[in-house]
N, C-alpha and C positions, 0 to 999 in steps of 0.2 A: 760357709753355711750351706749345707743341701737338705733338700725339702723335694716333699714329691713334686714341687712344682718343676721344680730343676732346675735350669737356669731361667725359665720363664719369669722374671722377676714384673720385666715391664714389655710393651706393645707400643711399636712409636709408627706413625705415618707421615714421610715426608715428599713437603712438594716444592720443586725447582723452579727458580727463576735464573736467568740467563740475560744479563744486562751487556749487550755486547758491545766493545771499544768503539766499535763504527756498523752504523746501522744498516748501511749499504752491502756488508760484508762480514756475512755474524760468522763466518766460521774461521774467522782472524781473532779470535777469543774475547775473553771480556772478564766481568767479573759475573760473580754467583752470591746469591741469595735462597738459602734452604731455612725454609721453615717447618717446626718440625711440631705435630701436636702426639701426644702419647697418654698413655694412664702407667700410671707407677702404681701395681700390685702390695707391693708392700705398705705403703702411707695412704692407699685408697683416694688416690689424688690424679688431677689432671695435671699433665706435663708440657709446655710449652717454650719452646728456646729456637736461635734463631741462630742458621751459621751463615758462617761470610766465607770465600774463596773464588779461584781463577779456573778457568778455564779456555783450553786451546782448541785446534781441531784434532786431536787426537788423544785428550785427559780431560776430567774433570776433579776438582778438589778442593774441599770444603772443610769447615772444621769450627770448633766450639772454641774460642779467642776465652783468656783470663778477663776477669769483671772490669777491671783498669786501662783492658786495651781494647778499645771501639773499634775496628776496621773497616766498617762501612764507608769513610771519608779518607782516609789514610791510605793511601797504598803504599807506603813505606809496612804500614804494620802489618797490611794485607798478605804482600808479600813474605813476611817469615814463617806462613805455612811449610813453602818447602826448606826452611833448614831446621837442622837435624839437631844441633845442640838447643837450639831456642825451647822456652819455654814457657812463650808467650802462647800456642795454640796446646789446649791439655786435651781436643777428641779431634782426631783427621780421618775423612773417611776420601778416598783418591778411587777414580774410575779409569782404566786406561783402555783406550780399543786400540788393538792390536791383531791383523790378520783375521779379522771377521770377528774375534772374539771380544768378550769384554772382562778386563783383571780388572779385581776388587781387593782392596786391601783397609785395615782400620788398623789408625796407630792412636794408643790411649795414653796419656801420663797417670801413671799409677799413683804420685803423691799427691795429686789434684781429685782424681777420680777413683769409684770403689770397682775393682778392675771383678770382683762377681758379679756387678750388674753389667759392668760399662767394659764388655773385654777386647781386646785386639782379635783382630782376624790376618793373618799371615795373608801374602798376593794368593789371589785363588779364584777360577774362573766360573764366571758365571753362567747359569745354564738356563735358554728358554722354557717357560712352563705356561700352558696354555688352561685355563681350568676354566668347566663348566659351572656355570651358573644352576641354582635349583632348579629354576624352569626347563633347563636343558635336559637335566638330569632325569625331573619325570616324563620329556617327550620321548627325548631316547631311550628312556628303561636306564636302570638300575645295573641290568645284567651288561649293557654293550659299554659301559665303563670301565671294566677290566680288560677287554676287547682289546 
């Protein structure tokens, strides 16, 4: 279905938490808590959902678990984010740093989810973007933005 909005369907904002195995030594990994609030354009609706995943010193990964599997207490079930046949996790979104940079990738189950709202994104690097705020915008002019 395309609409002038395009694929603008929905707008989500998420915030991390990072529950590390040992407190002493957070970057020996742990586990992750993404909470996620959004608005769904289409049903004019507020969106809220909660992922669960691990994380090391060098990945992060999270993901939307089926209704039947709770993985906040389980780490039997926590862990089948990373395999590949399971289809116990239907949205995974994985963070890798690598060489100063950061790969981003999103794997969706297509029978679980509607893959025009909810789509995969292949590994693919992320780029810093620095953006001014209004206030900045009218101190420094309008014109030294394109600058």
């Amino acid at each position: 279905m395309e609409s002038t909005a395009g694929r603008y369907w929905k707008t989500e904002q998420t915030k991390i938490t990072l529950h590390p195995v040992d407190v002493e030594q957070p970057r020996l990994g742990g586990k992750v808590q993404a909470s996620v609030l959004g608005f769904d354009v289409r049903t004019f609706s507020i969106v809220r959902k909660n992922y669960y995943g691990v994380y090391g010193e060098d990945f992060l990964t999270y993901g939307e678990y089926k209704k039947d599997a709770f993985p906040a207490d389980d780490d039997e079930t926590l862990l089948k984010i990373f395999e590949q046949e399971d289809d116990t996790v239907v949205d995974k979104h994985s963070f890798r740093f690598e060489n100063n940079k950061i790969l981003y990738s999103r794997d969706v189950n297509g029978e679980a989810k509607d893959t025009e709202v909810e789509h995969p994104i292949s590994e693919s690097e992320l780029s810093p973007t620095i953006a001014q705020s209004w206030t900045e915008t009218f101190f420094y002019g309008l014109g030294n933005k394109n600058m």
